[in-house]
C-alpha positions, 0 to 999 in steps of 0.5 A: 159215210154218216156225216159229223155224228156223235160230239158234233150233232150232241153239242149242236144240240145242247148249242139249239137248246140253250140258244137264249142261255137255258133262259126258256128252259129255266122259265118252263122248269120254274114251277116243276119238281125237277128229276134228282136225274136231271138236277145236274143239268139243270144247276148247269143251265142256270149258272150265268153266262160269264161263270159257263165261260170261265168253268168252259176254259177252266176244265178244259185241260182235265176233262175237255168234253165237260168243258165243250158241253158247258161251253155249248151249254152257253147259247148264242151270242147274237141272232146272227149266231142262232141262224147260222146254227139253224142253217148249220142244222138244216145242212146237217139233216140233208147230208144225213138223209144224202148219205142214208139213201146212198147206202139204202138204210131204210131203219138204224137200229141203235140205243137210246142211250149210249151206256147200261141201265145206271143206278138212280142218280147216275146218268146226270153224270154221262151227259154224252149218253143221251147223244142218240136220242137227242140225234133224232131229234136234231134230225127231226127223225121218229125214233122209238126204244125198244126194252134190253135184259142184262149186261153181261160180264163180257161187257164188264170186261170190255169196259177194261179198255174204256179210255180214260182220257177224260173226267167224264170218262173216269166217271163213266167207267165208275158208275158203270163197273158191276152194272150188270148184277142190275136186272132190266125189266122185261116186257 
């Protein structure tokens, strides 16, 4: 069996890449034109430390994947903390290639994000989307993305059953609906 995919590997990234509070990744954004895409995540990254806290726990009831991401989102509170994570990353990235060689997997075929093509705007919505990619990386894995045509209607009517127990699920399910009237580019 894969060990801890999904929510656990994308929030131990998130926790990796804002170990210092996003400060780094404030720093290297400083003078760039930021990706209205990517603007969300960037505002979140740039809130403090306390106020990350309080929202944390504050959405904890009405979306609580909303509320570990800005949690995680909040770094490491001591060096202690960071070498623990990398060590919880190093076990991570051997019970992953343990149990790939068990079951002979040679190559995983999967998206680069979890969901359809969104419109232009949407995807700073549906953070847990890039949880594959960001997998690989944690991983330290080679990936690469190959193009998809449409979505179909059948997809459409899958998404029916979507659960909605969370905001980011409502919010998903929302930007989703009728996504497959969009044409993806073919190559």
């Amino acid at each position: 069996m894969l060990p801890k995919f999904g929510e656990y590997s994308f929030l131990m990234c998130i926790r990796l890449l804002n170990a210092d509070a996003g400060a780094t990744l404030l720093k290297r954004w400083e003078n760039e034109i930021i990706n209205p895409d990517a603007l969300g995540l960037y505002k979140i990254i740039g809130i403090p430390v306390f106020f990350k806290t309080l929202a944390g726990y504050f959405l904890k009831p009405f979306s609580p994947r909303l509320s570990r991401f800005i949690l995680a989102s909040r770094g490491m509170k001591d060096p202690q903390a960071m070498l623990a994570t990398f060590a919880e990353r190093q076990e991570f990235i051997y019970e992953a290639t343990s149990a790939w060689k068990e079951m002979k997997l040679d190559a995983i075929v999967c998206p680069a994000f979890a969901f359809p093509a969104t419109l232009i705007g949407h995807a700073q919505h549906m953070p847990y989307g890039a949880s594959y990619t960001l997998l690989f990386n944690l991983l330290d894995f080679p990936a690469g993305v190959v193009p998809v045509t449409t979505e179909t209607e059948v997809d459409q009517v899958a998404l029916e059953a979507y659960p909605r127990n969370d905001l980011m699920d409502t919010k998903i399910v929302k930007v989703q609906y009728n996504i497959f009237t969009i044409k993806i580019l073919e190559y």
